[in-house]
C-alpha positions as CSV (number, residue, x, y, z in Angstrom):
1,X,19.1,-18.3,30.9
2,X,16.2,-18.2,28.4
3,X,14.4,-21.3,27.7
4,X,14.0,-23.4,24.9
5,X,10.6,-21.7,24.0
6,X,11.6,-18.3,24.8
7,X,14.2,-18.2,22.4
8,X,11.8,-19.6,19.8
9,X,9.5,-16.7,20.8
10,X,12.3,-14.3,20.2
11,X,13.1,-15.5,16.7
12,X,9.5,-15.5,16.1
13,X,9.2,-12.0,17.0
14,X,12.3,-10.3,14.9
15,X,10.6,-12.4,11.9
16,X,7.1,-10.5,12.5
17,X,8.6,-7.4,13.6
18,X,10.3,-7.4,10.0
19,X,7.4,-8.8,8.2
20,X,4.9,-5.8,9.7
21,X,7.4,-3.5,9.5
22,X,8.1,-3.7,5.1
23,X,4.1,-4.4,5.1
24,X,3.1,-1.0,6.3
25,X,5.8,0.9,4.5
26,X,4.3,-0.3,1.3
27,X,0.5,-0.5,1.9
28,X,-0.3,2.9,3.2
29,X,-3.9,1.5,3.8
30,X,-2.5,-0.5,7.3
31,X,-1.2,2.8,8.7
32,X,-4.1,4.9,7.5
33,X,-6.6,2.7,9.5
34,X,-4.7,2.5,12.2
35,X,-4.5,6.1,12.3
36,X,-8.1,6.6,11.9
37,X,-9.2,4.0,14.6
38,X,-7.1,6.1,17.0
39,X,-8.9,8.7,15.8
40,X,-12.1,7.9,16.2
41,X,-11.1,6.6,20.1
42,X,-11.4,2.5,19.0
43,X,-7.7,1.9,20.3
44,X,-4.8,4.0,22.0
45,X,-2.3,2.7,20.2
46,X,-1.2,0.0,17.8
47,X,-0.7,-2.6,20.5
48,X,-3.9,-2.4,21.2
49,X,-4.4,-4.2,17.4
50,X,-4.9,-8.4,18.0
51,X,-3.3,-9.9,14.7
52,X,-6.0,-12.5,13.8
53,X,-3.9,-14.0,11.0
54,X,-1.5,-13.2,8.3
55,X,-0.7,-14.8,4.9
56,X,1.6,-15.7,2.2
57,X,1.1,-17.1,-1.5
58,X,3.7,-19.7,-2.9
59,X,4.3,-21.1,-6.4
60,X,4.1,-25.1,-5.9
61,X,6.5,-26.7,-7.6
62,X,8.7,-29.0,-6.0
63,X,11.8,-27.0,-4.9
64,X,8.9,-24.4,-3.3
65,X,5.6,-23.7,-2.1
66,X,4.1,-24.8,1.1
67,X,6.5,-27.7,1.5
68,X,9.3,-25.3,1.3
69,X,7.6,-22.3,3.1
70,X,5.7,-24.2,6.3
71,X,9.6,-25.4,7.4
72,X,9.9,-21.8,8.9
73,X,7.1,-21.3,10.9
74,X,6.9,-25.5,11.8
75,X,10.4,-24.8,13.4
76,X,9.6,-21.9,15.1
77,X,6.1,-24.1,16.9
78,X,3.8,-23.4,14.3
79,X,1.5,-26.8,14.2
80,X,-0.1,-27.2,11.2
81,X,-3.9,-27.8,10.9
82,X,-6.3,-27.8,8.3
83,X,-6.2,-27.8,4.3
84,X,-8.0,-26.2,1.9
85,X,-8.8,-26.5,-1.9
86,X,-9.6,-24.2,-4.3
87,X,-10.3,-25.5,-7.6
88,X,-11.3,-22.8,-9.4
89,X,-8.5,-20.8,-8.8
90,X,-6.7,-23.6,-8.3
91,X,-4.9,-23.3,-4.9
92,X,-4.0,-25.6,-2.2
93,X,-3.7,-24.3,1.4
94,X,-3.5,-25.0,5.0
95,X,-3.7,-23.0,8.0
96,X,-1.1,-23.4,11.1
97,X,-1.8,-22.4,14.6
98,X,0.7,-20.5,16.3
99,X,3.4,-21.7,19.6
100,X,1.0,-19.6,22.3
101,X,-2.5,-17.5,22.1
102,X,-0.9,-14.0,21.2
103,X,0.9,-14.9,18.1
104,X,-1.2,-14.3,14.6
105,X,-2.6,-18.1,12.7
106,X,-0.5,-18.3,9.9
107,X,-2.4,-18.8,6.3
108,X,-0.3,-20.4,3.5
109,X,-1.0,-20.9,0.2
110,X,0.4,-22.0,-3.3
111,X,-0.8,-22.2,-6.7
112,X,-1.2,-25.7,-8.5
113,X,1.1,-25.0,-11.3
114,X,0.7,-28.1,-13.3
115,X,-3.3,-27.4,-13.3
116,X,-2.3,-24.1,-15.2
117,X,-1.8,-24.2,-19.4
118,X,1.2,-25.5,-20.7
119,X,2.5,-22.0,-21.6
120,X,2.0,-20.4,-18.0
121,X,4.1,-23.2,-16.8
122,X,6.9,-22.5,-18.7
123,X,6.8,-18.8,-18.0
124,X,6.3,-19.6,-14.4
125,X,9.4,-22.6,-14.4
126,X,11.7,-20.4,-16.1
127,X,11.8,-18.2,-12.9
128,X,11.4,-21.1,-10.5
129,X,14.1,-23.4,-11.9
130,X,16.9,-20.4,-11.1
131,X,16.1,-21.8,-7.4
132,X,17.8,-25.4,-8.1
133,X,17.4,-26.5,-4.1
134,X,14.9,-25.7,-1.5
135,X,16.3,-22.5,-0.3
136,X,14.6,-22.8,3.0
137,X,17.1,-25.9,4.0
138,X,20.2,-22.9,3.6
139,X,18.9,-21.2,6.4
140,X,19.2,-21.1,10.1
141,X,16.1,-21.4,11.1
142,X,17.4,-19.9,14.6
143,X,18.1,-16.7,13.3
144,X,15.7,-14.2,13.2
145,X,17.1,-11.6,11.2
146,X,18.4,-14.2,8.2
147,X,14.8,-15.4,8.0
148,X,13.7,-12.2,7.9
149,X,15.9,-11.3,5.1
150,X,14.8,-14.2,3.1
151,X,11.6,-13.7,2.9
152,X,12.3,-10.2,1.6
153,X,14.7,-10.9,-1.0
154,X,13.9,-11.9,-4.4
155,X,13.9,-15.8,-5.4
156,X,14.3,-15.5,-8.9
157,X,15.1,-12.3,-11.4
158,X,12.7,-9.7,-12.3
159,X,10.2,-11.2,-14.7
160,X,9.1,-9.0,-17.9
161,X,6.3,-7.4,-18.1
162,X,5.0,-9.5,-20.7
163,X,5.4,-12.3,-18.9
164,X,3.6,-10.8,-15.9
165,X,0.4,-10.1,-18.2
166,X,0.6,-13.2,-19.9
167,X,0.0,-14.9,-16.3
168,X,-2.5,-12.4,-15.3
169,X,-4.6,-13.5,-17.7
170,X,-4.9,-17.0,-16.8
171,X,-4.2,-16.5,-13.1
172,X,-4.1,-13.6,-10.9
173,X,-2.5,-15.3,-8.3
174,X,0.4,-16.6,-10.6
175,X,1.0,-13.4,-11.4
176,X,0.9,-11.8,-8.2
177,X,3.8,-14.1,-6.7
178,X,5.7,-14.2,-9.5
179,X,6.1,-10.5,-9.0
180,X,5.9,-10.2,-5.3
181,X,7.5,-13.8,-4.4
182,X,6.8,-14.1,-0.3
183,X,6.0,-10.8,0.3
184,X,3.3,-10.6,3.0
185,X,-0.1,-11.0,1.1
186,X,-2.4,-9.2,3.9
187,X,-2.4,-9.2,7.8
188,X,-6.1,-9.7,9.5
189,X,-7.5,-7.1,12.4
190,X,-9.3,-8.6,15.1
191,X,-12.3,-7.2,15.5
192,X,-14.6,-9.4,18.3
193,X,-12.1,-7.6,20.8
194,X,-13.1,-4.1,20.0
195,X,-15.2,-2.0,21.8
196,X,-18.9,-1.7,21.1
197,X,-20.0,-0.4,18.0
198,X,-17.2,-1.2,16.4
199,X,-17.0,-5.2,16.8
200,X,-18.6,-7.1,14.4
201,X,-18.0,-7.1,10.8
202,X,-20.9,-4.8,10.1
203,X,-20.2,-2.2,12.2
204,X,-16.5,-1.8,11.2
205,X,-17.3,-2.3,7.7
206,X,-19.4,1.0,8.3
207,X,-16.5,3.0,10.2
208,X,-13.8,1.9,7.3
209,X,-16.6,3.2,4.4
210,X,-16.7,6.4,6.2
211,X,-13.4,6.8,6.6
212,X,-13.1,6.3,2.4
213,X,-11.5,3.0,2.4
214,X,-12.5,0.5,-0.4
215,X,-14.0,-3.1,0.6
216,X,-13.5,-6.6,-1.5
217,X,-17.3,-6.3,-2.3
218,X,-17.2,-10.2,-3.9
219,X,-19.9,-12.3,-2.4
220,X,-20.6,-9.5,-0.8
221,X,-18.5,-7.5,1.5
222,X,-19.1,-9.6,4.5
223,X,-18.3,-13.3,3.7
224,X,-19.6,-15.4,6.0
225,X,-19.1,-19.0,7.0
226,X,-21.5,-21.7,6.9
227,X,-22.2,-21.7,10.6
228,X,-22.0,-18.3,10.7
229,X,-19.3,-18.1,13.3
230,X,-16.7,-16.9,10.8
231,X,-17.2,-13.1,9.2
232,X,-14.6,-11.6,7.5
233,X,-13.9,-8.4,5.3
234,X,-11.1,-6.8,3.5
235,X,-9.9,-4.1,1.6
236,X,-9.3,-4.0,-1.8
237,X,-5.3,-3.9,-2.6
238,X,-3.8,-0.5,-3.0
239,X,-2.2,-0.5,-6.5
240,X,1.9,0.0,-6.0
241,X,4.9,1.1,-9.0
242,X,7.0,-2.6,-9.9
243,X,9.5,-2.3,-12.0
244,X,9.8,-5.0,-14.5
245,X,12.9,-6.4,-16.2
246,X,14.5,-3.7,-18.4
247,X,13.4,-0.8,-16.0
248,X,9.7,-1.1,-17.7
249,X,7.3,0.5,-14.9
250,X,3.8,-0.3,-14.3
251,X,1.3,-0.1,-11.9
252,X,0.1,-3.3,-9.8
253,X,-1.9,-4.8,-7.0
254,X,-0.1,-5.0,-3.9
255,X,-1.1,-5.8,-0.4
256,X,-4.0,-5.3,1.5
257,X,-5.4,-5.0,5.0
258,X,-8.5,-7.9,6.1
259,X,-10.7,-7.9,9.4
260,X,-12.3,-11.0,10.9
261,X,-15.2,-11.6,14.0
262,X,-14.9,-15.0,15.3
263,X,-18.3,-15.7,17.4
264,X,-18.1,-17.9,20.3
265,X,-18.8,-21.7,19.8
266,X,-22.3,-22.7,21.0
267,X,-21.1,-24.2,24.3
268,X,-19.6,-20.5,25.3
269,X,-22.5,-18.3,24.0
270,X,-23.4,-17.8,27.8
271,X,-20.2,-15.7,28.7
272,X,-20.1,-11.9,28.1
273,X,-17.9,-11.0,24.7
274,X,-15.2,-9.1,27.2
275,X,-14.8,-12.7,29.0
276,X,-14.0,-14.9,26.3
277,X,-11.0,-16.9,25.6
278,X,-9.6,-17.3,22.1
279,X,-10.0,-21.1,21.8
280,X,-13.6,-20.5,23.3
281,X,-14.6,-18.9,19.7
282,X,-15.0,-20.4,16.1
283,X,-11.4,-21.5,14.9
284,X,-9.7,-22.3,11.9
285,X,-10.8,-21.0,8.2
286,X,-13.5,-21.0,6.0
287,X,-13.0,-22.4,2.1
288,X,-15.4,-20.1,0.7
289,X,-14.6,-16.9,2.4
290,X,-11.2,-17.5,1.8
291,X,-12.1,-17.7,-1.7
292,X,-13.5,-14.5,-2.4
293,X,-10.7,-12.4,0.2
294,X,-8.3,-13.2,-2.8
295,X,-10.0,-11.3,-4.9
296,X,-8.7,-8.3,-3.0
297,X,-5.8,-8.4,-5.4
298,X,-7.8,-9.6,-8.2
299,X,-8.6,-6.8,-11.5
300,X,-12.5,-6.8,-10.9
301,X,-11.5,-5.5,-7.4
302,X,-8.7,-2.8,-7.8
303,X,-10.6,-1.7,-10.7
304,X,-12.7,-0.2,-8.1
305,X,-9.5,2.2,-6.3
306,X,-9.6,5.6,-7.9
């Protein structure tokens, strides 16, 4: 009889498998680097691929956002850790380590809707009001597959393209979610645990270049924390086909793929790289790095895919 924990870890799993499994069918970019690091002899498989983190983006407004969202992953032995602020785009977030060592951190977070004009927040509460309740408190948070079919199914209706680029203009985020709701924003690509050559943020930003893939060059396409323990790098999103209210098509920014090197914490910098244990290196998030990575999605960034 499976324990307590165990079936956790099973509904945990069916939620990921479904999350990973939409994510690479709509950015090829995930696929296409896996394919090429097979390639090239840097893994055998996918398995081989450590999920540093993934991430989702939330409207907050009282029925949603991370209040709403965190419910999931709390229930399924998420803890949650840190927040973050981000007043310039203005964004809250927080960070939530998972149940055991070989699930992905989970990075939430949701845009401060009353900081925004007051004609983005009607645009944006006439989608949001359609959900009346917290949706998250209809669900049975026991059941894999019905999790994993909410967070693929839209919240509200289509919006219009006009409302789309009325938002883009005063927030890229907004914009984003109220397009792509919960869809998985990006999932991270460990790269301390691969082999030499191929390891740290440098060197892989070097193989993906070669291999014609297009980094988030903001700040600089390493961004690195203030102790230098945190480097991370990410492509820029792949732009996808939405169709908007009245079957109006345009092209958007999607998803896209990041890659992080967490360096061991001073009091481990003695033991080999191949020796290390995951709570022996730098943990958590960085604020400013985080800050540039959203610009993956951002105009100044997918202006660059041709």
């Amino acid at each position: 009889m499976a324990t307590a924990l165990e079936q956790q870890l099973h509904t945990l799993d069916i939620v990921l498998d479904g999350l990973m499994r939409r994510y690479k069918e709509r950015v090829p970019d995930v696929q296409a680097i896996i394919n090429a690091m097979i390639q090239e002899g840097i893994i055998a498989n996918d398995d081989a691929i450590e999920n540093d983190h993934i991430a989702f983006r939330t409207m907050g407004v009282p029925q949603l956002g991370i209040a709403s969202f965190e419910k999931i992953f709390l229930h399924l032995g998420y803890q949650k850790r840190d927040r973050y602020f981000f007043p310039e785009k203005k964004l809250n977030a927080f960070w939530y380590a998972p149940p055991v060592p070989r699930y992905p951190r989970i990075f939430v977070s949701e845009l401060r809707v009353h900081d925004l004009s007051d004609e983005a927040q009607r645009i944006i509460t006439s989608y949001t009001d359609e959900v009346p309740i917290d949706p998250v408190d209809t669900l049975d948070l026991d059941n894999g597959a019905e999790i994993d079919a909410f967070l693929h199914r839209p919240l509200w209706r289509t919006p219009s393209y006009a409302d789309y680029t009325r938002l883009l203009q005063e927030s890229e985020y907004a914009a984003w979610v109220i397009y792509n709701r919960y869809y998985l924003n990006h999932f991270t690509i460990t790269v301390h645990n691969l082999p030499d050559g191929y390891n740290t943020i440098q060197d892989f930003n070097a193989f993906l270049e070669r291999r014609g893939f297009t980094l988030n060059d903001t700040g600089g396409k390493a961004k690195v924390s203030a102790d230098g323990k945190l480097i991370q790098s990410a492509t820029v999103a792949e732009m996808i086909e939405a169709e908007f209210a009245g079957g109006e098509r345009h092209m958007i920014a999607g998803s896209y793929v990041e890659f992080a090197e967490r360096r061991p914490l001073d009091e481990f910098v003695h033991i080999p790289y191949t020796q290390l244990k995951r709570e022996q290196r730098r943990e958590g998030f960085e604020a400013a790095n985080a800050d540039k990575i959203f610009e993956s999605t951002y105009s100044t960034q997918t202006a660059k895919r041709v």
